[in-house]
N, CA, C and O of each residue as an XYZ file, in Angstrom:
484
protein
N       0.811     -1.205      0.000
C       0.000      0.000      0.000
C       0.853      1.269      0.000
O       0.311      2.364     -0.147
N       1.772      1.186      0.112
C       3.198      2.317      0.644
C       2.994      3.125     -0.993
O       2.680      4.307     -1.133
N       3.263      2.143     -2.118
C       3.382      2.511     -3.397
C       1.966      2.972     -3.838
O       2.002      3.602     -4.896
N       0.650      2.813     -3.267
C      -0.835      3.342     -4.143
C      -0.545      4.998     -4.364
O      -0.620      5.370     -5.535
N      -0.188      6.132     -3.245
C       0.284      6.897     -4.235
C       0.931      7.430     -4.942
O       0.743      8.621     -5.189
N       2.006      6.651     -5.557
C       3.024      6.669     -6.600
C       2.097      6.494     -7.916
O       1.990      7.178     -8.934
N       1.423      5.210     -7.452
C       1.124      4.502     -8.593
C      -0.301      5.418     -8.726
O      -0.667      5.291     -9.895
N      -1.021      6.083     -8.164
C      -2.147      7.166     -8.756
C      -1.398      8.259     -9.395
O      -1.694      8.681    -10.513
N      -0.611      8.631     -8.820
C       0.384      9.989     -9.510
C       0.467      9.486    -11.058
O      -0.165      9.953    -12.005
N       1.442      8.374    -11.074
C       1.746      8.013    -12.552
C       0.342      7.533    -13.457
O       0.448      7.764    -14.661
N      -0.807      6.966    -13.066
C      -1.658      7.413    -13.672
C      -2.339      8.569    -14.169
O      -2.686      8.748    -15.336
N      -2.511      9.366    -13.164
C      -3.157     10.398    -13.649
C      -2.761     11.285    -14.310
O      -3.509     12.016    -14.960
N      -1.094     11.426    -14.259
C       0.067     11.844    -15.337
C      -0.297     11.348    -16.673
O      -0.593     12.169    -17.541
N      -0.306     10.040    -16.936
C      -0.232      9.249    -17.773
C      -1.473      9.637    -18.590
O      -1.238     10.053    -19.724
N      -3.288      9.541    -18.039
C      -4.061      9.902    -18.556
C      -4.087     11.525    -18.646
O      -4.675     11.891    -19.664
N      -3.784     12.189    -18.147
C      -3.947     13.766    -18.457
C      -2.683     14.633    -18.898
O      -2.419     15.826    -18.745
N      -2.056     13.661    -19.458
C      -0.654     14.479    -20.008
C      -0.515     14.527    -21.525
O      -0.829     13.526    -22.170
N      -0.013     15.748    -22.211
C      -0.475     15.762    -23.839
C      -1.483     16.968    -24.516
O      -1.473     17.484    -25.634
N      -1.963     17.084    -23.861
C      -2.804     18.494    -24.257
C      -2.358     20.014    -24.005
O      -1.719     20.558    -23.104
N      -2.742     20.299    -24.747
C      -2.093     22.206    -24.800
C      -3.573     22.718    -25.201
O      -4.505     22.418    -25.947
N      -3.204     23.673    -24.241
C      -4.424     24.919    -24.460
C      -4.316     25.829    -25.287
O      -3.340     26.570    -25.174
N      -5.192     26.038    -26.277
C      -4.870     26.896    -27.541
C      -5.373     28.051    -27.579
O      -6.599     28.165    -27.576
N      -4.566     29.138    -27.622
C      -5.069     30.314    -27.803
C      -4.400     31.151    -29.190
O      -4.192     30.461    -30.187
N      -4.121     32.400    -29.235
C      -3.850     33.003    -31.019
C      -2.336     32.994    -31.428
O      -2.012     33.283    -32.580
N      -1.410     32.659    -30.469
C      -0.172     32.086    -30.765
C       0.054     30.516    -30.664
O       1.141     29.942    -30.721
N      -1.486     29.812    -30.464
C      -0.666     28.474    -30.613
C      -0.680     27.623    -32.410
O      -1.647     27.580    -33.170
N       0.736     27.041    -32.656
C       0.738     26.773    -34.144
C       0.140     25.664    -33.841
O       0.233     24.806    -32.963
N      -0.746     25.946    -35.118
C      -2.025     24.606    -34.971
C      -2.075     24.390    -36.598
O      -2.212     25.417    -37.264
N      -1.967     23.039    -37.346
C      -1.764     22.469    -38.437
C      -2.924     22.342    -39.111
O      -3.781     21.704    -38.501
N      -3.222     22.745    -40.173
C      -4.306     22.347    -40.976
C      -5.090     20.772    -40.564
O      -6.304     20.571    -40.601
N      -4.083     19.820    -40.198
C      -5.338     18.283    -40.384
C      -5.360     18.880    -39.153
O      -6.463     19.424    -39.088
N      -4.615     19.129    -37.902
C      -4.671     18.806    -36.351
C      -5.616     18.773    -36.452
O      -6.225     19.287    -37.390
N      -6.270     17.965    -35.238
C      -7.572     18.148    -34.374
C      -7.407     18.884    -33.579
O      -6.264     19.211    -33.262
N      -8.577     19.430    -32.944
C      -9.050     20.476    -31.919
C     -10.090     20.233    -31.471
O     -11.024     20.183    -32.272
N     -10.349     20.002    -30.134
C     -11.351     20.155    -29.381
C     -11.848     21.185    -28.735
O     -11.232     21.344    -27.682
N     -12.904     22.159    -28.933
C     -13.325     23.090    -28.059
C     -14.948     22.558    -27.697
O     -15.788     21.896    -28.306
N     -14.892     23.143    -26.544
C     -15.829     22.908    -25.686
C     -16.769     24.475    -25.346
O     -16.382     25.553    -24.895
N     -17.987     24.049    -25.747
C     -18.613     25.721    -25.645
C     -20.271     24.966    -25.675
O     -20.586     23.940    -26.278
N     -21.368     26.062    -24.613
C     -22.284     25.782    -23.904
C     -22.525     24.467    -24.180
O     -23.239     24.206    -25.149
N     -21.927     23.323    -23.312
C     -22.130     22.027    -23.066
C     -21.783     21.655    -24.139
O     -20.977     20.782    -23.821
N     -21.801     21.677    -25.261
C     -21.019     20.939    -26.887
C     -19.591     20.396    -26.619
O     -18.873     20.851    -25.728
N     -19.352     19.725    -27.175
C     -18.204     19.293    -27.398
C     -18.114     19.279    -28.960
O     -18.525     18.302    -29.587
N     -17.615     20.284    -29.536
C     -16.857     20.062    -30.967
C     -15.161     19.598    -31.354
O     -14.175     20.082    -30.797
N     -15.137     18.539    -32.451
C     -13.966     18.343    -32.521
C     -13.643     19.074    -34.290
O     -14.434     18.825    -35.199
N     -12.761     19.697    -34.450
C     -12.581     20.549    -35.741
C     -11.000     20.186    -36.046
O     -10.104     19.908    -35.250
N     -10.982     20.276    -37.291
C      -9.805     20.692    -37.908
C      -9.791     21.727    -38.609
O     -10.935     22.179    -38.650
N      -8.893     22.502    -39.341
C      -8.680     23.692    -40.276
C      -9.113     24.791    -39.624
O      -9.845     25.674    -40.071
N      -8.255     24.636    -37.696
C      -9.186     25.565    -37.369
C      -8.402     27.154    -37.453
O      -7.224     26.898    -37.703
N      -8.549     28.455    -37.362
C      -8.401     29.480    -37.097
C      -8.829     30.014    -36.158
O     -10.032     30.196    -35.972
N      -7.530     30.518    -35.060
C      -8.069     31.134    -34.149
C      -7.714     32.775    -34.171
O      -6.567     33.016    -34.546
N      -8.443     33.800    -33.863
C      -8.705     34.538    -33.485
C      -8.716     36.036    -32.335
O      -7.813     35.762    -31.544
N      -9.060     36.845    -32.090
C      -8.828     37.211    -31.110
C     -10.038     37.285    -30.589
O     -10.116     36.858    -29.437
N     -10.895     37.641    -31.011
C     -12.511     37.234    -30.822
C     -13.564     35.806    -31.255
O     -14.711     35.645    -30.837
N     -12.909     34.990    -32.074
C     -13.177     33.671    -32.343
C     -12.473     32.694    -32.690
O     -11.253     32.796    -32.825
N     -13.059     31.708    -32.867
C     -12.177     30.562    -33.339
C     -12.800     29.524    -34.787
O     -12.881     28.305    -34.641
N     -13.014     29.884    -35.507
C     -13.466     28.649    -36.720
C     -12.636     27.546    -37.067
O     -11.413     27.403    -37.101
N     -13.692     26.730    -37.339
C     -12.833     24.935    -37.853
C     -13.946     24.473    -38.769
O     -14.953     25.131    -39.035
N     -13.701     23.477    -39.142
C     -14.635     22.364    -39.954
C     -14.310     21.116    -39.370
O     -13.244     20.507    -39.456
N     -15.940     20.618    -38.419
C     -15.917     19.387    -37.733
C     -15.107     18.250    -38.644
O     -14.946     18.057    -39.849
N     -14.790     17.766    -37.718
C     -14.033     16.346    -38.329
C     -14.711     15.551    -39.226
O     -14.256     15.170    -40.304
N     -16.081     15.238    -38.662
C     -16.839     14.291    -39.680
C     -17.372     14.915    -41.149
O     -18.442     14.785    -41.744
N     -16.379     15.507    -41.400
C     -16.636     15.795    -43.229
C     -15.247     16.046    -43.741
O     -14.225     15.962    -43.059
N     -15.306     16.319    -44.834
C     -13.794     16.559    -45.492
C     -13.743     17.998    -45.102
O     -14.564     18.777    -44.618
N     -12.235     18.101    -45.557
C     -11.313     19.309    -45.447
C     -11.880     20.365    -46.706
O     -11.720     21.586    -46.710
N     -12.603     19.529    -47.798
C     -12.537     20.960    -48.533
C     -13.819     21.543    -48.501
O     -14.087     22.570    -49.126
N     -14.821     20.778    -47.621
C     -16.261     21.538    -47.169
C     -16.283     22.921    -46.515
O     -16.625     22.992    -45.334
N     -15.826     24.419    -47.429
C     -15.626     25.428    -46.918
C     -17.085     25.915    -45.949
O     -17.144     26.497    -44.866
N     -18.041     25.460    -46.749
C     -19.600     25.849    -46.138
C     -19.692     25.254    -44.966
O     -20.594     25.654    -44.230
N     -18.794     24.147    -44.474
C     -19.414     23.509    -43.702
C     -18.450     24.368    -42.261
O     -18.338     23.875    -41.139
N     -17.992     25.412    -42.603
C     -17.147     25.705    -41.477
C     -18.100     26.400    -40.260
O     -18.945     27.256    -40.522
N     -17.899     26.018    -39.209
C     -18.378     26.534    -37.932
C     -17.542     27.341    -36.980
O     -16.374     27.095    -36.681
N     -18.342     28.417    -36.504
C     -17.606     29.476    -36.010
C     -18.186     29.559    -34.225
O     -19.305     29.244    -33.820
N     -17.074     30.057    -33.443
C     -17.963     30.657    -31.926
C     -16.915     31.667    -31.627
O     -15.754     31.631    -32.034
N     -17.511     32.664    -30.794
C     -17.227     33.565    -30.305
C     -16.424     33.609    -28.807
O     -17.200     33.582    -27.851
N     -15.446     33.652    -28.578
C     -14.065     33.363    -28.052
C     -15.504     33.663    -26.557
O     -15.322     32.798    -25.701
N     -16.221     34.222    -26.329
C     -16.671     34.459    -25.136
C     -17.716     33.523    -24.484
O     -17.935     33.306    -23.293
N     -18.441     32.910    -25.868
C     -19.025     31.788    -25.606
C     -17.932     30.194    -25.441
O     -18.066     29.274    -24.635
N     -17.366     30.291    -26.037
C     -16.163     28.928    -25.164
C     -15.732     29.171    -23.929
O     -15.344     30.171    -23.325
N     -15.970     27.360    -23.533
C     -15.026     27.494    -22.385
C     -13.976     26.777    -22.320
O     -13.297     26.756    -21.294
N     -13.639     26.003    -23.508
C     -11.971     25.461    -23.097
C     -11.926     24.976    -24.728
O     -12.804     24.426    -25.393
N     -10.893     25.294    -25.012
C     -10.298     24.739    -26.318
C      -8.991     24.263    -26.089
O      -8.275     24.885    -25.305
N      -8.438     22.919    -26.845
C      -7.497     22.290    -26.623
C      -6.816     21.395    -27.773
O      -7.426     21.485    -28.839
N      -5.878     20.690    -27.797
C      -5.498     20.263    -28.655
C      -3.874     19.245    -28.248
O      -3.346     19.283    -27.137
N      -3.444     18.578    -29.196
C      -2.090     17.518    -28.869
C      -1.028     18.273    -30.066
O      -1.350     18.776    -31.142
N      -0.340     18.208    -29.751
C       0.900     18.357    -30.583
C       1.487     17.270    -30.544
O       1.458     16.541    -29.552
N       2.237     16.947    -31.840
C       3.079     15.585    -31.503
C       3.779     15.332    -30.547
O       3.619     14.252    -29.979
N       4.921     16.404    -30.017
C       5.837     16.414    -28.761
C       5.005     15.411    -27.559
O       5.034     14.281    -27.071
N       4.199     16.829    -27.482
C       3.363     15.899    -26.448
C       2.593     14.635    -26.147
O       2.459     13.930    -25.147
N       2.182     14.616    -27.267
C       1.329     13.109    -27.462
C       2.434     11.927    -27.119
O       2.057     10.951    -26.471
N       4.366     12.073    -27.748
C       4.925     11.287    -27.303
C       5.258     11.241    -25.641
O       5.517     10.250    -24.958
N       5.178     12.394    -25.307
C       5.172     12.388    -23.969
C       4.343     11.543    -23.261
O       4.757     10.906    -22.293
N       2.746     11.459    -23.826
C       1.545     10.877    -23.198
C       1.877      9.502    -23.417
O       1.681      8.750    -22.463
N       2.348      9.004    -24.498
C       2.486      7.592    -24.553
C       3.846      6.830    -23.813
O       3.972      5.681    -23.389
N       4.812      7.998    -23.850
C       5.961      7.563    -22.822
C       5.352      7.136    -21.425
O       5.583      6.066    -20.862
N       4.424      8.290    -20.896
C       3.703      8.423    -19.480
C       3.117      7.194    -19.468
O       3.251      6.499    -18.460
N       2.602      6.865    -20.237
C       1.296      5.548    -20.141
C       2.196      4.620    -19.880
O       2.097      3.826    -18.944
N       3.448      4.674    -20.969
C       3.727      3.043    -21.047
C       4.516      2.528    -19.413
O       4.613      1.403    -18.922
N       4.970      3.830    -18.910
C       6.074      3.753    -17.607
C       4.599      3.562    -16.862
O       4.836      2.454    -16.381
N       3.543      3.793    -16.522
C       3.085      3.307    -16.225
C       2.363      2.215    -15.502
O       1.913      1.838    -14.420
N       2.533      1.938    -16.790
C       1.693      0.090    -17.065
C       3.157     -0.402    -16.648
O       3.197     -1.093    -15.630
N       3.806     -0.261    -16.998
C       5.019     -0.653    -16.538
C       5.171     -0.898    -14.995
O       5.295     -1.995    -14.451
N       5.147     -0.065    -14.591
C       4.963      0.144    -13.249
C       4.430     -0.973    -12.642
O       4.883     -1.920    -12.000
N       3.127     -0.532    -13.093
C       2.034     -1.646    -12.217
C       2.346     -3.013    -12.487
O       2.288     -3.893    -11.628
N       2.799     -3.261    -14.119
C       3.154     -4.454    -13.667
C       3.632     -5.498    -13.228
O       3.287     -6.668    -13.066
N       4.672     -4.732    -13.030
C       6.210     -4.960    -11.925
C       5.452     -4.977    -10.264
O       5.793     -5.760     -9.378
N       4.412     -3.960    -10.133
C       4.132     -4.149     -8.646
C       2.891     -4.670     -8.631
O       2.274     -4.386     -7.604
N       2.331     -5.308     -9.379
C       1.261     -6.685     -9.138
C       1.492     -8.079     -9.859
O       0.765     -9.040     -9.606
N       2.609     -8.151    -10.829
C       3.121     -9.658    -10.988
C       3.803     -9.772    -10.406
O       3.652    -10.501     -9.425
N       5.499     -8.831    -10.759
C       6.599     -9.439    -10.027
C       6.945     -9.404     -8.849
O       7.738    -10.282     -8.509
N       6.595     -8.628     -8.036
C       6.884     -7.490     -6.861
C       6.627     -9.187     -5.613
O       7.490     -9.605     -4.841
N       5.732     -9.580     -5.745
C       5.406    -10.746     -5.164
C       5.953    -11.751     -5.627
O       5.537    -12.615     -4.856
N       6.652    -12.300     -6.409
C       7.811    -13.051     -6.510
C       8.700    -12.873     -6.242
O       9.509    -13.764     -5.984
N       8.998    -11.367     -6.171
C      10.493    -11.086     -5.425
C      10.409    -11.527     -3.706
O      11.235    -12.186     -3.075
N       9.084    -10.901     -3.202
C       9.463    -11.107     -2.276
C       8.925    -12.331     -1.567
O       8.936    -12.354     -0.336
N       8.367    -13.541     -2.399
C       8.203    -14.793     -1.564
C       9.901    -15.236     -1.891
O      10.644    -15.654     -1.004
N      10.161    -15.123     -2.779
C      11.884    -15.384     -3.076
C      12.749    -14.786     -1.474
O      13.505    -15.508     -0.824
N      12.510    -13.804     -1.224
C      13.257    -12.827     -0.638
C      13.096    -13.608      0.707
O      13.968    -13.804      1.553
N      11.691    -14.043      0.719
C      11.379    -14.566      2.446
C      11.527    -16.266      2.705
O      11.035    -16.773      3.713
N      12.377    -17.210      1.513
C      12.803    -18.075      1.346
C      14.030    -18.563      2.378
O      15.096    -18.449      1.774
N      14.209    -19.029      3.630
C      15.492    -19.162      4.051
C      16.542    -19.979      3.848
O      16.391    -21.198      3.931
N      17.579    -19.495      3.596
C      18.438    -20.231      3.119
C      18.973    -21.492      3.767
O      19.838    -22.159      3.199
């Protein structure tokens, strides 16, 4: 039990690590995805442009060259917009894998070491 909060730390690292908050200096790539979040919606966009007063994209579920289909909100009606950059995303999967790693060193092996350990010679 000594290790449960190690091993919550490196989870919750693991699941919430990778995202950047986007505002009008962050470089954001034509395919990237983007998630913003505005009155209870959850939209996911690419091709987005941000703004100093808004942000436009074109939801994911259509192509890139659906200009009509672009959707716009007003920087005051959002409340969180976000997004992964590659850097980070390798970060998130480094996090995960040390992880799992982790745990599974301290629920397979960890107990073989130490019935080994309490073996007398």
């Amino acid at each position: 039990m000594r290790y449960s909060l190690l091993s919550l730390v490196l989870l919750l690292g693991a699941c919430l690590g990778g995202r950047v908050h986007v505002d009008e200096w962050t470089d954001i790539a034509v395919t990237q995805p983007v998630d913003v979040w505005t009155q209870g919606q959850h939209w996911h966009l690419y091709g987005v442009t941000v703004l100093l007063d808004s942000i436009t994209g074109i939801p994911t579920d259509v192509t890139l060259d659906c200009d009509s289909c672009r959707v716009g909100f007003a920087r005051s009606q959002i409340d969180s917009v976000v997004t992964r950059h590659q850097s980070e995303l390798v970060k998130g999967i480094v996090a995960q894998s040390a992880a799992l790693l982790y745990l599974y060193g301290y629920f397979f092996v960890a107990p073989y070491v130490y019935a080994l350990a309490a073996i007398p010679e």
